[in-house]
VOPAGU-2260 file (C-alpha; in pm, 1 decimal, decimal comma):
REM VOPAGU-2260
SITE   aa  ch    i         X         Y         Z
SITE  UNK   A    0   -2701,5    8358,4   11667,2
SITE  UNK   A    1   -2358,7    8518,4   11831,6
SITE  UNK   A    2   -2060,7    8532,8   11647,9
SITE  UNK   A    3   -1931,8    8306,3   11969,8
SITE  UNK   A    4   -2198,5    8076,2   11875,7
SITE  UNK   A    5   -2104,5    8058,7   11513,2
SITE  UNK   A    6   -1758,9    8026,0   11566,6
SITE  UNK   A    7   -1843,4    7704,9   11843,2
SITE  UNK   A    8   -2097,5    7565,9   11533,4
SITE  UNK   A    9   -1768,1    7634,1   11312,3
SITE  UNK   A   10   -1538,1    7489,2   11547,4
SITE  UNK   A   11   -1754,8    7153,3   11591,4
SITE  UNK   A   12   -1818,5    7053,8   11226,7
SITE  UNK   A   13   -1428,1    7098,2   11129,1
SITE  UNK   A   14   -1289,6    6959,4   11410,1
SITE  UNK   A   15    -881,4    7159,7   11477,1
SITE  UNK   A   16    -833,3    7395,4   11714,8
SITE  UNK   A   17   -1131,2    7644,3   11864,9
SITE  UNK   A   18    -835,4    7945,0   11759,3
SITE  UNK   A   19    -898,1    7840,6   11372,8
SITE  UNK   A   20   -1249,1    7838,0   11377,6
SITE  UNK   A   21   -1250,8    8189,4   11521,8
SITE  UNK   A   22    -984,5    8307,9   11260,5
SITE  UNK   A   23   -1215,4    8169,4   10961,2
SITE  UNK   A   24   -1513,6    8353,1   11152,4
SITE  UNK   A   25   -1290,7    8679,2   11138,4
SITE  UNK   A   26   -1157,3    8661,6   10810,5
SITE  UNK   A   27   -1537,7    8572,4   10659,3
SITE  UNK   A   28   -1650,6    8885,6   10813,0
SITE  UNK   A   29   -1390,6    9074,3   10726,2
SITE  UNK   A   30   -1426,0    8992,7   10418,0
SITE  UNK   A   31   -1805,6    9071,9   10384,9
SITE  UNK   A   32   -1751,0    9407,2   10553,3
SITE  UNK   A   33   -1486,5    9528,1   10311,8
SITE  UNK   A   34   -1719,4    9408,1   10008,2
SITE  UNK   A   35   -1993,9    9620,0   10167,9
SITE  UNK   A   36   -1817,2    9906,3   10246,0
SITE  UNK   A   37   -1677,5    9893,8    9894,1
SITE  UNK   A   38   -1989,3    9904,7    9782,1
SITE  UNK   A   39   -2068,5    9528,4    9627,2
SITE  UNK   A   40   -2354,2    9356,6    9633,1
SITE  UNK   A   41   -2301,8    8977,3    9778,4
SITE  UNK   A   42   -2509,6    8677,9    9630,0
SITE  UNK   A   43   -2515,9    8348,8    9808,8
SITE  UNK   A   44   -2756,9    8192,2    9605,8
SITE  UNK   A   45   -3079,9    8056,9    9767,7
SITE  UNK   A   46   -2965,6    8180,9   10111,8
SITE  UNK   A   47   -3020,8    8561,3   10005,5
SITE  UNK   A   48   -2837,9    8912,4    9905,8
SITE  UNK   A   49   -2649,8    9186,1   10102,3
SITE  UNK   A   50   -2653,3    9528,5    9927,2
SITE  UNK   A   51   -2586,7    9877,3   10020,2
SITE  UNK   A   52   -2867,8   10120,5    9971,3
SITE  UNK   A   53   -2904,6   10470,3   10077,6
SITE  UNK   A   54   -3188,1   10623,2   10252,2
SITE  UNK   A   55   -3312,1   10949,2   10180,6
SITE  UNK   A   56   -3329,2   11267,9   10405,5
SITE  UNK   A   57   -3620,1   11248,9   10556,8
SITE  UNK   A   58   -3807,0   11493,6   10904,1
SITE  UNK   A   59   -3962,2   11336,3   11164,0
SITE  UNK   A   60   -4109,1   11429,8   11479,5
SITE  UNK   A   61   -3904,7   11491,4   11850,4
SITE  UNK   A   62   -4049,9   11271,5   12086,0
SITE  UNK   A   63   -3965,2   11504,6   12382,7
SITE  UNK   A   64   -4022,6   11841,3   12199,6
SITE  UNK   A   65   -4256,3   11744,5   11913,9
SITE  UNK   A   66   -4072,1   11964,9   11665,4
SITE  UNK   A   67   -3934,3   11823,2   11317,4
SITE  UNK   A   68   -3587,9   11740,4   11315,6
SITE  UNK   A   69   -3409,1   11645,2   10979,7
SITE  UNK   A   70   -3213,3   11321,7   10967,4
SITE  UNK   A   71   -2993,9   11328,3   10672,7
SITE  UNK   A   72   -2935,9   11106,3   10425,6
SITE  UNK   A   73   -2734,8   10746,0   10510,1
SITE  UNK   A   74   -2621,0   10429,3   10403,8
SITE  UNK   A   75   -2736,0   10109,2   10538,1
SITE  UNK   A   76   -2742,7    9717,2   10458,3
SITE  UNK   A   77   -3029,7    9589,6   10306,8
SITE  UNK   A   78   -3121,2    9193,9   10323,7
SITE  UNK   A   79   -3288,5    9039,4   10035,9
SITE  UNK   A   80   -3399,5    8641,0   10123,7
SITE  UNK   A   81   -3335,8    8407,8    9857,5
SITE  UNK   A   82   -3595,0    8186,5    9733,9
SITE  UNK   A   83   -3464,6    7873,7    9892,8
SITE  UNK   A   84   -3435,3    8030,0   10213,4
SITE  UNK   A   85   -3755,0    8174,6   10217,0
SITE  UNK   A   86   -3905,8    7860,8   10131,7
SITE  UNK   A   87   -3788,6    7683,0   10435,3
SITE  UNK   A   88   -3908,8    8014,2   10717,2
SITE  UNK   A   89   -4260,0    7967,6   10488,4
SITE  UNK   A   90   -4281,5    7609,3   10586,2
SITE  UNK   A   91   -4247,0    7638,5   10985,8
């Protein structure tokens, strides 16, 4: 799903203007990105959890040149599915 997409699935179940599904889209994201970046974890129960983890340095291998090249440590989002959610992918 697109965040265009979203906002049209928004837009159809509230009925209004297109403009104020779009601004709810925004502002929800915003709002999740600033939690992240914050460092927060965010629960929506039975759908699943958003947390920030770090990944450690690790070497791997050039592709071109074969030699190890160090890629340092980061932060990333990690997706946890919630039970309900899970239950319903399980069942397809």
């Amino acid at each position: 799903m697109t965040k265009r997409r979203l906002v049209e699935e928004v837009w159809k179940r509230m009925g209004g203007k297109k403009k104020d599904a779009e601004q709810m889209v925004d502002l929800f994201l915003g709002h999740l990105q600033q939690a992240l970046e914050s460092g927060e974890t965010i629960r929506f129960n039975d759908f699943g959890t958003f947390a920030v983890v770090q990944r450690a340095q690790r070497f791997v291998n050039h592709p071109a040149t074969g030699s190890k090249v160090r890629v340092p440590k980061q932060n990333t989002v990690k997706f946890k599915t919630g039970k309900r959610l899970m239950r319903h992918l399980q069942e397809e």
